[in-house]
N, CA and C atoms as an extended XYZ file, in Angstrom:
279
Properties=species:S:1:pos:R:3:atomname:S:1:resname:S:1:resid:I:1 pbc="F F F"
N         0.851       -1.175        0.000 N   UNK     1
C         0.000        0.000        0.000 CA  UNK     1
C         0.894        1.233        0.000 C   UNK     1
N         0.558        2.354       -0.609 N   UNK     2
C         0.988        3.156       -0.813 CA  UNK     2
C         1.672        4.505        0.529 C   UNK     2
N         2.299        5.319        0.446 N   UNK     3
C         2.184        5.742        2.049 CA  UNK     3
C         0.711        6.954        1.836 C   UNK     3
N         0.307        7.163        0.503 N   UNK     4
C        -1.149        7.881        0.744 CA  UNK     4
C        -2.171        7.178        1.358 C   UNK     4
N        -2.246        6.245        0.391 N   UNK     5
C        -3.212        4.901        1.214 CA  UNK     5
C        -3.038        4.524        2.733 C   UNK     5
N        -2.341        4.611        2.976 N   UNK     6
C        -2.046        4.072        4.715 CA  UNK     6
C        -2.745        5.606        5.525 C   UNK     6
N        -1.924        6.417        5.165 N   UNK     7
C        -2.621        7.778        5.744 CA  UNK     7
C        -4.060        7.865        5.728 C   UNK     7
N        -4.534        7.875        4.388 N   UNK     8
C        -5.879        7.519        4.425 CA  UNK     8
C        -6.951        6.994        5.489 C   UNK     8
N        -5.977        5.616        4.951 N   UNK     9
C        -6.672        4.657        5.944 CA  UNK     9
C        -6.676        5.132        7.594 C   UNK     9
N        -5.194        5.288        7.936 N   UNK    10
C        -5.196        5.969        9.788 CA  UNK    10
C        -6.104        7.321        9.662 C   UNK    10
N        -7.092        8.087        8.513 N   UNK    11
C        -7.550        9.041        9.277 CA  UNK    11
C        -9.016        8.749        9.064 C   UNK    11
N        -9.190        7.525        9.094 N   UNK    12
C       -10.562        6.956        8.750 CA  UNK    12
C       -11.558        7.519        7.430 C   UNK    12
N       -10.401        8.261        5.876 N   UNK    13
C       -11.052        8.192        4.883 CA  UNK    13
C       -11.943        7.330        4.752 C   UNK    13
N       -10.934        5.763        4.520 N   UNK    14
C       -11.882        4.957        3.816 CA  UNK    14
C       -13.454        4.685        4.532 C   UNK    14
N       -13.546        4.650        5.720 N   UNK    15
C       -14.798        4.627        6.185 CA  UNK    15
C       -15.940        5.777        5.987 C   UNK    15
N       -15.311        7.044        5.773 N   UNK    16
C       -16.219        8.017        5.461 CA  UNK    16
C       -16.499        7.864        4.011 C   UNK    16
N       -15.929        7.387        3.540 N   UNK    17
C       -16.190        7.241        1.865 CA  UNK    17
C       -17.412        5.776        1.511 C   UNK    17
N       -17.301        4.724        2.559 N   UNK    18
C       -18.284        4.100        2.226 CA  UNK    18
C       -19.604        4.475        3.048 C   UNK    18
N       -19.111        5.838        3.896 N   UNK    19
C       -20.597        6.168        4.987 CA  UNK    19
C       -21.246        6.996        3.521 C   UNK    19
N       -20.356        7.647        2.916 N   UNK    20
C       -20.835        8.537        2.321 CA  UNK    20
C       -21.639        7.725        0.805 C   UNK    20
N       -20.791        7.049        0.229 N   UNK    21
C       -21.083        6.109       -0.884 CA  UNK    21
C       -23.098        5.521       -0.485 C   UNK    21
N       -22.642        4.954        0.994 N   UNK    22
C       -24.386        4.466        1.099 CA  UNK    22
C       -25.320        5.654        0.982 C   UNK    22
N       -25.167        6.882        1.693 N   UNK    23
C       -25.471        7.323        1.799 CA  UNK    23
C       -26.014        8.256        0.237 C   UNK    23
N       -25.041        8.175       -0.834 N   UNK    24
C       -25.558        8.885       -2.181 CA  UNK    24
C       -26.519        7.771       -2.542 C   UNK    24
N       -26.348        6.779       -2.318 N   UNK    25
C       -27.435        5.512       -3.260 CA  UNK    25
C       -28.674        6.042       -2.481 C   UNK    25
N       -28.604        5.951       -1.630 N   UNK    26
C       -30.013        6.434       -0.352 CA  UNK    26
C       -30.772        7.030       -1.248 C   UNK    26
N       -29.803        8.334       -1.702 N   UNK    27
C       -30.758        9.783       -2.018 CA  UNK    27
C       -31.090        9.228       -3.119 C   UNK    27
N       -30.492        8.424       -3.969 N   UNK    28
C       -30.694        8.474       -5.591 CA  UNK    28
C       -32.106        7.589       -5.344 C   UNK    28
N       -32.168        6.417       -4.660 N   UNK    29
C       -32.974        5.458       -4.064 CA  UNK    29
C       -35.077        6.479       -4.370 C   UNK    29
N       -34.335        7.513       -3.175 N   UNK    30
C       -35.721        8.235       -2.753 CA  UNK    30
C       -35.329        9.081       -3.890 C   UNK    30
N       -34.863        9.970       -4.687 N   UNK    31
C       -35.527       10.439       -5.654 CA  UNK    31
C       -35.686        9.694       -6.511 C   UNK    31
N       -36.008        8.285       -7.007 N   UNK    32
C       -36.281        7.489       -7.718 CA  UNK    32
C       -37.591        7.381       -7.699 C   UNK    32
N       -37.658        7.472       -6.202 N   UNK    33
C       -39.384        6.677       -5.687 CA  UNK    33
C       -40.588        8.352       -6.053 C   UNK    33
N       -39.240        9.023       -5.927 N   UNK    34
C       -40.432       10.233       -6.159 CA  UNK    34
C       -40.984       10.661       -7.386 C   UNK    34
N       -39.792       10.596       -8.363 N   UNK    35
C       -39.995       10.702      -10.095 CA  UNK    35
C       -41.417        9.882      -10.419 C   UNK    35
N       -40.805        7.674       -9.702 N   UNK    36
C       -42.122        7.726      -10.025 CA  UNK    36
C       -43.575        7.980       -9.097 C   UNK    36
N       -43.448        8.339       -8.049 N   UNK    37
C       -45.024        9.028       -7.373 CA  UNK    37
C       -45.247        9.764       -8.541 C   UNK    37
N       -44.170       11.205       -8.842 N   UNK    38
C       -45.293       12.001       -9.432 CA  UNK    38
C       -45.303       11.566      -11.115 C   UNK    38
N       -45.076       10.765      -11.773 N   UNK    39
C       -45.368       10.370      -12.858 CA  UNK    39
C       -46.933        9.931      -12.645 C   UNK    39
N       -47.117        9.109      -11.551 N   UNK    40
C       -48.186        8.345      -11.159 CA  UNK    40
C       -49.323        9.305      -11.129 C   UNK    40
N       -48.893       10.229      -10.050 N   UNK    41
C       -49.622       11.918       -9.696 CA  UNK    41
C       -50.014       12.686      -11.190 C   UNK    41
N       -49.492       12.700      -12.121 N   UNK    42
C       -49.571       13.083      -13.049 CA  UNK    42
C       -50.689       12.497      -13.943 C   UNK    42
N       -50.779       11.432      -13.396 N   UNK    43
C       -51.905       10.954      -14.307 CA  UNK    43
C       -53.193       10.703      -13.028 C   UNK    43
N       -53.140       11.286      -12.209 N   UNK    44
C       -54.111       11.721      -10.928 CA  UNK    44
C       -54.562       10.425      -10.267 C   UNK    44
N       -53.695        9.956      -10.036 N   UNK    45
C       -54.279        8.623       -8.994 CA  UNK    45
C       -53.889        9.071       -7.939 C   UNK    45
N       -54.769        8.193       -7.109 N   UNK    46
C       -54.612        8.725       -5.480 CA  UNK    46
C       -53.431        8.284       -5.163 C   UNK    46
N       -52.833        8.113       -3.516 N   UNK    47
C       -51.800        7.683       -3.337 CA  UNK    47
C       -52.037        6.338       -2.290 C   UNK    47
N       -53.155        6.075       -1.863 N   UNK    48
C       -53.039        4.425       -2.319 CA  UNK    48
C       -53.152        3.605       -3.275 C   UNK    48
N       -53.521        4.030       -4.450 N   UNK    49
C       -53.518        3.471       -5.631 CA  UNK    49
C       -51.748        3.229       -5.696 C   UNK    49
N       -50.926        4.331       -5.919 N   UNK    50
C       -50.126        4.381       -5.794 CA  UNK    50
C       -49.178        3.439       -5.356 C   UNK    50
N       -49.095        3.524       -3.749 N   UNK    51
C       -48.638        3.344       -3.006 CA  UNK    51
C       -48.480        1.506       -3.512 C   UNK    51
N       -49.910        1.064       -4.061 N   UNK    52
C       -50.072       -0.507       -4.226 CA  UNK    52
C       -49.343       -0.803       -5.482 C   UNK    52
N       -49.643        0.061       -6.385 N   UNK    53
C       -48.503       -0.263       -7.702 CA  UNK    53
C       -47.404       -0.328       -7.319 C   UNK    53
N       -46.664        0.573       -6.591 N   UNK    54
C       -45.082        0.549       -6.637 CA  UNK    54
C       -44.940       -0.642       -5.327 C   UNK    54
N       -46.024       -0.802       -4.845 N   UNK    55
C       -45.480       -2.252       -3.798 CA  UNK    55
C       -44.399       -1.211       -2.734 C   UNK    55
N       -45.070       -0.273       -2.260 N   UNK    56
C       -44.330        1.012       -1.473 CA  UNK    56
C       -45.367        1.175       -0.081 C   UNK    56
N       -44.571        1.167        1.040 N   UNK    57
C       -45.363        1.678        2.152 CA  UNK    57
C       -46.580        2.606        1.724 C   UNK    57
N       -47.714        2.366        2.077 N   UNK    58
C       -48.183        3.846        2.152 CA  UNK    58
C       -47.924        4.691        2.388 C   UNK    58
N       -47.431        4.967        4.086 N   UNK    59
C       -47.030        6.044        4.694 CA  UNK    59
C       -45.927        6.901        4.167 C   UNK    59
N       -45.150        6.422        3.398 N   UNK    60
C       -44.283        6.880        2.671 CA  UNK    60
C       -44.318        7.730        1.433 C   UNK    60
N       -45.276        6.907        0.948 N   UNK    61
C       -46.131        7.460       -0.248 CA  UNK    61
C       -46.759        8.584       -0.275 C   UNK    61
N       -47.379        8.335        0.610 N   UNK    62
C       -48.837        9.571        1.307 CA  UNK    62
C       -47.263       10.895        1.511 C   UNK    62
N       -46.267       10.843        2.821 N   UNK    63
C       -45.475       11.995        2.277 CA  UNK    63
C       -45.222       12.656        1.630 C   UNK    63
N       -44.795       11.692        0.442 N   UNK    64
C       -44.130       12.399       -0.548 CA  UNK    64
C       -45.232       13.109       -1.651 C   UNK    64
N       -46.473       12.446       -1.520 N   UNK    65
C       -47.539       13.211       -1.992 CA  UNK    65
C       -48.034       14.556       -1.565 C   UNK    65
N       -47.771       14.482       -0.101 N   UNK    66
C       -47.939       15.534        0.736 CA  UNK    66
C       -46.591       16.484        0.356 C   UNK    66
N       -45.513       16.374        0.015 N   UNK    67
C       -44.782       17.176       -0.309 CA  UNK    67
C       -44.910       17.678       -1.975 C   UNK    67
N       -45.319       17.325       -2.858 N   UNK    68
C       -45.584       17.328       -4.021 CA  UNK    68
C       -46.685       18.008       -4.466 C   UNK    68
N       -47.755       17.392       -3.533 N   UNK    69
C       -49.095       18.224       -3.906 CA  UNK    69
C       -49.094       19.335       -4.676 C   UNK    69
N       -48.285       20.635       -3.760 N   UNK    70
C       -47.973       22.252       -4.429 CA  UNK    70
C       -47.404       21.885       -5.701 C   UNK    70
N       -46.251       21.532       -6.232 N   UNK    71
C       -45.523       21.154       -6.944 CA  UNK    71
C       -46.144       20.525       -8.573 C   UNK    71
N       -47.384       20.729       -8.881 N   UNK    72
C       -47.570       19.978       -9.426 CA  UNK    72
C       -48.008       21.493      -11.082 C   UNK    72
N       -48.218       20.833      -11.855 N   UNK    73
C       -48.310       20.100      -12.497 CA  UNK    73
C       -46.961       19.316      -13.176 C   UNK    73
N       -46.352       20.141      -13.018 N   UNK    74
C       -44.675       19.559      -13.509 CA  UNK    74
C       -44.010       18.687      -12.927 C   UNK    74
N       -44.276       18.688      -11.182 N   UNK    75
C       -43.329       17.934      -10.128 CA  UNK    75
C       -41.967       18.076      -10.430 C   UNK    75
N       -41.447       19.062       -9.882 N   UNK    76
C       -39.798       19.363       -9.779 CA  UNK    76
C       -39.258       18.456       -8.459 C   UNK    76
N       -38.720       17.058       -9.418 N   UNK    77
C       -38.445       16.178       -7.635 CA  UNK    77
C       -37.213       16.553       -7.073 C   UNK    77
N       -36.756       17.927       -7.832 N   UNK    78
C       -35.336       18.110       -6.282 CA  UNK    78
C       -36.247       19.172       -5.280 C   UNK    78
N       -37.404       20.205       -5.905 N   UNK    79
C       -37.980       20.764       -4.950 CA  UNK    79
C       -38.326       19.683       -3.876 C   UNK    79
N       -39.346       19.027       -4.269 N   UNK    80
C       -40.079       17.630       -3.347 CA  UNK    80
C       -39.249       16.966       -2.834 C   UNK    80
N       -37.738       17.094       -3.277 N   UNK    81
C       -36.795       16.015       -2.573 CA  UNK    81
C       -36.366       17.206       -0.682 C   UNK    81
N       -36.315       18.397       -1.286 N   UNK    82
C       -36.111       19.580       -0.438 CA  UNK    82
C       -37.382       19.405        0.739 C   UNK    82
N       -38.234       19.492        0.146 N   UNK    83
C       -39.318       19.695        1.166 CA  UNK    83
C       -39.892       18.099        2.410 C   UNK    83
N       -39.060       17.189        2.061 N   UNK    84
C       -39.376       16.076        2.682 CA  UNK    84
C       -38.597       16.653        3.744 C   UNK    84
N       -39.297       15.863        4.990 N   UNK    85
C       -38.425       15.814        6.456 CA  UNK    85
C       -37.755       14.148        6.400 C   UNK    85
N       -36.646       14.015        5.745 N   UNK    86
C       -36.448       12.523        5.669 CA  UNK    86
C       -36.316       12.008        6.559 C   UNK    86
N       -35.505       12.509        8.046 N   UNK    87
C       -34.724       11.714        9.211 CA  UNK    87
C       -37.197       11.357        9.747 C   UNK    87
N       -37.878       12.340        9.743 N   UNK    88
C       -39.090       12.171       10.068 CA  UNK    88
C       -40.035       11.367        9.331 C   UNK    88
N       -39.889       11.042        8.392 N   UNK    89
C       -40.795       10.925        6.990 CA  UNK    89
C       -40.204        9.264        7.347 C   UNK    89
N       -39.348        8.633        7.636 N   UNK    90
C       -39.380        7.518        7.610 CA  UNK    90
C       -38.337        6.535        6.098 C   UNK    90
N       -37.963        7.572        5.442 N   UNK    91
C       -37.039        7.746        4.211 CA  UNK    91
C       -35.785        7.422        4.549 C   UNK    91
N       -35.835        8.048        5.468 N   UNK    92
C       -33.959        7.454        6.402 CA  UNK    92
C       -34.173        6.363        6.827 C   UNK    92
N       -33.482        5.277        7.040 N   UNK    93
C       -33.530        4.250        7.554 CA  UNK    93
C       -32.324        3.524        7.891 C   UNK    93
């Protein structure tokens, strides 16, 4: 190993890099789920309809609907990604 790599390693890079690594899939994860809510939203189904297509919590669903609602007719999902309370919303996990 290199003497960068070793340094690295003694200042606990590599661990912040895979806290951080899970942590980008997370977000990409939930703005995934939101693109498709409001695709779904877009064509005006409720959000248990919803919620049963994507095989998605409700409660989860119902959020992000609740954050979207305003947002609509276009659904801008980095606004809706902004307006979620994730650590609350149940998104964090």
């Amino acid at each position: 190993m290199t003497y960068l790599g070793q340094l690295l390693m003694q200042d606990g890079f590599t661990n912040g890099f895979a806290e951080g690594k899970t942590a980008g899939l997370l977000e990409g994860e939930i703005h995934k789920l939101i693109r498709q809510i409001c695709r779904k939203l877009q064509k005006n189904k409720a959000p248990e309809i919803i919620a049963e297509e994507l095989e998605e919590d409700e409660a989860i669903v119902l959020e992000i609907y609740r954050a979207a609602k305003d947002c609509g007719p276009d659904y801008d999902c980095q606004e809706i990604y902004n307006k979620l309370n994730l650590e609350e919303s149940g998104l964090l996990k």
